[in-house]
C-alpha positions in Angstrom: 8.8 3.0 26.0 6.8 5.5 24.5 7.2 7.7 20.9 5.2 10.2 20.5 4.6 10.6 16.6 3.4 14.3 15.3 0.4 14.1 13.2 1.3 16.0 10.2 -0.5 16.6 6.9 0.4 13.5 5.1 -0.3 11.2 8.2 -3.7 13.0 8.6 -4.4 12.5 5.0 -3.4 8.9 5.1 -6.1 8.3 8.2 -8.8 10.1 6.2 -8.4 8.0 3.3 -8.6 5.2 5.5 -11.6 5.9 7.2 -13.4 6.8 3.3 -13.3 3.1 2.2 -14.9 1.7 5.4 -18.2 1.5 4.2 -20.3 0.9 7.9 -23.0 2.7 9.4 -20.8 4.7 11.5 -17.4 6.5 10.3 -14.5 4.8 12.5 -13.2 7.3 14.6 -10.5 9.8 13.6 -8.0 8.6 16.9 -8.6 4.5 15.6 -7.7 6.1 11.6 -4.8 7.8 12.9 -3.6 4.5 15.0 -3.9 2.4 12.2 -2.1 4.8 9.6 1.2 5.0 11.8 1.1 1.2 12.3 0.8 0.7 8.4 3.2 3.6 7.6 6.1 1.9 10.1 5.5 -0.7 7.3 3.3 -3.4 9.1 2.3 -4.3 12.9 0.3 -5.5 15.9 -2.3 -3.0 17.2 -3.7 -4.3 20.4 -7.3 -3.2 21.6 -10.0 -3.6 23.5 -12.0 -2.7 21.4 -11.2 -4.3 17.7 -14.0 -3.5 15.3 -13.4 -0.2 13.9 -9.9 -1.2 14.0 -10.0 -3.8 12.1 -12.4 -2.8 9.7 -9.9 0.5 8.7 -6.7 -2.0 8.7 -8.4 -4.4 6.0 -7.6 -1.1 3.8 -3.9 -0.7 4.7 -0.4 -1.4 2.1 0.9 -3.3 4.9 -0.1 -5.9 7.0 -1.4 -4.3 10.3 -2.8 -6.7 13.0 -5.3 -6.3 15.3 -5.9 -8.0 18.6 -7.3 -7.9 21.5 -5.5 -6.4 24.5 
């Protein structure tokens, strides 16, 4: 199953914030913010990747506990 979540203001705000206090060479990407905001918002998950880096660099930053692994 699938849910397609609308990126409103205060999601897109949340992801942005997120991506401020990685400090890396590079900005994580805006899609990998956004993934990690809904998975801390829904109050904690599993994210699974293929690519984890960025990902788990912007979920060290979340209230809840978001998990990242490898797909």
């Amino acid at each position: 199953m699938c849910e397609i979540i609308p990126v409103g203001g205060d999601l897109a705000r949340h992801a942005a914030v997120l991506r401020s206090q990685v400090k890396t060479r590079r900005s994580p990407s805006a899609v990998d913010a956004i993934v990690v905001a809904v998975a801390d918002r829904a109050g904690g998950a599993t994210v699974l990747s293929s690519d984890v880096g960025d990902l788990r660099a912007l979920a060290g930053h979340t209230t809840h506990e978001v998990r990242v692994e490898s797909a």
